[in-house]
C-alpha positions as CSV (number, residue, x, y, z in Angstrom):
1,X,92.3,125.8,116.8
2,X,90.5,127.7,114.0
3,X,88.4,125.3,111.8
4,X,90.3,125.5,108.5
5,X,93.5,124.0,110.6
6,X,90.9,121.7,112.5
7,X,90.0,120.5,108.7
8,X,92.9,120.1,107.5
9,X,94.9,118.5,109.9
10,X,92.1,115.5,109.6
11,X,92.2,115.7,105.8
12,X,95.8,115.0,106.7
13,X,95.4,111.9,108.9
14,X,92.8,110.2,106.8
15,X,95.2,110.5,104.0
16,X,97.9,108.9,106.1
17,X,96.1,106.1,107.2
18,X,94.6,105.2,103.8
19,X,98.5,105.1,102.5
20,X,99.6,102.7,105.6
21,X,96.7,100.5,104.4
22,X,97.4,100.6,101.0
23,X,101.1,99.9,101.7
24,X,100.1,97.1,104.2
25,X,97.4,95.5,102.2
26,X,97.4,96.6,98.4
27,X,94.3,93.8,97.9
28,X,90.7,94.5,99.1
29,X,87.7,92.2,98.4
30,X,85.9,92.7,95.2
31,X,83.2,94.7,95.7
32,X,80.6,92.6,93.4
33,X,81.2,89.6,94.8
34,X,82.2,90.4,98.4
35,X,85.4,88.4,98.1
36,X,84.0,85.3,97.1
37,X,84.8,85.0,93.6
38,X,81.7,83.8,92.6
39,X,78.4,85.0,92.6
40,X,75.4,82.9,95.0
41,X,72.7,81.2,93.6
42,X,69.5,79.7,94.7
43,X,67.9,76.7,93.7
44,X,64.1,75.5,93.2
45,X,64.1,74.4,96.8
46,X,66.1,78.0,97.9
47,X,69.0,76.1,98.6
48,X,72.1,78.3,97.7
49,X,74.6,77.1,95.8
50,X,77.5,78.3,93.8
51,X,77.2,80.4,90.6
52,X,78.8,81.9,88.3
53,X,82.8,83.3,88.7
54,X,82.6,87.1,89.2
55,X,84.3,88.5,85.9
56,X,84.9,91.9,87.8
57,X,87.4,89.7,89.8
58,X,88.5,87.1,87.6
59,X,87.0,84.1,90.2
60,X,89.9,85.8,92.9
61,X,87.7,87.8,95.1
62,X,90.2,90.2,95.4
63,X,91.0,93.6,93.9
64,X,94.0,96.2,93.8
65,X,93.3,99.4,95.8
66,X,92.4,102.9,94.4
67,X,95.0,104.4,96.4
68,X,97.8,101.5,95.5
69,X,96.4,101.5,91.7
70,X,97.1,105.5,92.0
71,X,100.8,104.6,93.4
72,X,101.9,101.9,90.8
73,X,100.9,104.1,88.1
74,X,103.0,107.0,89.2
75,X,105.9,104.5,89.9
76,X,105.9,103.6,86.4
77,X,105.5,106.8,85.2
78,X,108.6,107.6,87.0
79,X,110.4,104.5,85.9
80,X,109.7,105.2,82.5
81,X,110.7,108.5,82.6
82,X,114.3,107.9,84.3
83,X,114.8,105.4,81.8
């Protein structure tokens, strides 16, 4: 198996599996917060508490995919266009 293919037929099934995640979970944790929603805090005594709601986020600790972002834009480009 020359290289090239070798490359390419990885390329291939790394592209697969990213779709099959993005199909099965469009949502991944925020990457600011860590899927909190909210942003930790310490305290005079070190303590940590809660601060304040991660605007990246909007306070859900979740956000859409690249790769399902990437997909609802060309479905609506579609749907627009068939229209």
């Amino acid at each position: 198996m020359t290289p090239a293919l070798l490359a390419s037929v990885l390329l291939l099934l790394v592209t697969l599996g990213y779709t099959g995640l993005c199909a099965a979970s469009p949502f991944g944790n925020c990457r600011k917060c860590r899927g909190w929603g909210f942003a930790m805090k310490t305290d005079r005594k070190g303590r940590t508490k809660r601060g304040k709601d991660c605007r990246r986020c909007k306070a859900t600790g979740k956000r859409i995919r690249v790769g399902r972002h990437l997909y609802n834009v060309a479905a609506r480009f579609h749907r627009d266009g068939t229209r």
